[in-house]
N, C-alpha and C positions, 0 to 999 in steps of 0.2 A: 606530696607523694605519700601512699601509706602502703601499710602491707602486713596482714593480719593472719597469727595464725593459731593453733590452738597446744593446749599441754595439758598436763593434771594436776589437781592437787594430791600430796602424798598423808598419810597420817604419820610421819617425821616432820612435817611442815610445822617450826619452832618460829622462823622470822625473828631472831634476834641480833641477825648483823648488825654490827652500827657503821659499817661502809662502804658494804654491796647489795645488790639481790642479782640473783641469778637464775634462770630457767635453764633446763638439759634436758636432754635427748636421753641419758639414763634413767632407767625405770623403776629403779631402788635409791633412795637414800639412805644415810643412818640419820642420827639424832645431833649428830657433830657437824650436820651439813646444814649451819641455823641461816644461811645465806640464800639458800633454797627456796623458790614459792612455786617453783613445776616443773614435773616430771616427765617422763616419755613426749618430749616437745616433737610435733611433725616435723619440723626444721630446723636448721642449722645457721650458724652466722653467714658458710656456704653458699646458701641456697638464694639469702637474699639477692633483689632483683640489679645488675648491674648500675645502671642508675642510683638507686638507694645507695649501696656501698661507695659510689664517689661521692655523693653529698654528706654522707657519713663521714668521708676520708678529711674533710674540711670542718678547721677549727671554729669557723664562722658558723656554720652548722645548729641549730636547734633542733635538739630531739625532742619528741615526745612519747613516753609509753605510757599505754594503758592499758589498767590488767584487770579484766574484769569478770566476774562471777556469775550466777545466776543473779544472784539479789545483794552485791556490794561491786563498788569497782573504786580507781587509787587512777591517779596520772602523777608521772615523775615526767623530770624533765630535764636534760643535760643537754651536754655538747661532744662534737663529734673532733677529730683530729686526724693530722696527716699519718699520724705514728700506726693505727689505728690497721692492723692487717685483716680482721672482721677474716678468719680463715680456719679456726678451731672449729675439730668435727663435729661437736658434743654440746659445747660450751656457748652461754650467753652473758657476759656479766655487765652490769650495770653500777660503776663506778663514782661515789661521794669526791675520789682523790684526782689526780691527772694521772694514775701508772696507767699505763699502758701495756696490753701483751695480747697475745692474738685470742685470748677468750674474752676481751673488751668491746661490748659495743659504744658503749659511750660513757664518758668521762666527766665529774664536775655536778653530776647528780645533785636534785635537789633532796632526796629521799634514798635511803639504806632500808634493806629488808624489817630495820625494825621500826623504821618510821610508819608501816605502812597501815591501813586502814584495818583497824579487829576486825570488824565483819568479815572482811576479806580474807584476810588468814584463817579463823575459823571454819568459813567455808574450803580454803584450797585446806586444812587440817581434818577435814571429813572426807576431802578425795573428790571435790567436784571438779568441772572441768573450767579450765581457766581459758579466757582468750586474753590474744595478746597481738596488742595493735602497733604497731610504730608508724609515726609521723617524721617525716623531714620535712 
């Protein structure tokens, strides 16, 4: 199952986390949000398609995202869990650790905002347009 959607890149876009990255539905960052890799996301954890979010809800679950640019793109890859309420209006974050909280999509990451590809940040740090794909 996949389900793809789009966001921005911002020029606050630092990618220095070392145990998330995150996309939102806010349209400003500051420079403190180094977890960030996009902005003004069409959707929400909400939105995803019922289905998705049960397979999400299960620890057995492999995720995959890919975040891709005009001319660079990254695939991370975790797992999903029961804890997992996928229900924050704003929030998407993508988790190295097992917390859990409802701006969690998934957990156990093999990649944090600062693992991720220079091209990549680069480009979402000029404000191009990101897509963003998720596999279960």
């Amino acid at each position: 199952m996949e389900y793809t959607f789009k966001a921005k890149g911002h020029q606050n876009v630092t990618s220095k986390h070392k145990t998330t990255f995150e996309v939102t539905q806010d349209a400003e960052i500051g420079l403190a949000a180094d977890c960030i890799v996009g902005v003004s996301s069409n959707v929400s954890l909400n939105d995803l398609p019922i289905k998705m979010r049960e397979a999400i809800q299960n620890e057995k679950t492999e995720i995959k995202i890919v975040l891709k640019t005009e001319n660079a793109e990254d695939v991370i890859r975790g797992y999903g869990h029961p804890a997992l309420t996928l229900d924050h209006p704003t929030d998407m974050v993508c988790r190295k650790s097992d917390y859990t909280c409802s701006r969690t999509l998934m957990i156990n990451a093999d990649k944090a905002a600062v693992d991720l590809d220079g091209d990549l940040i680069d480009e979402l740090a000029s404000g191009k347009t990101l897509k963003i794909t998720i596999i279960v």
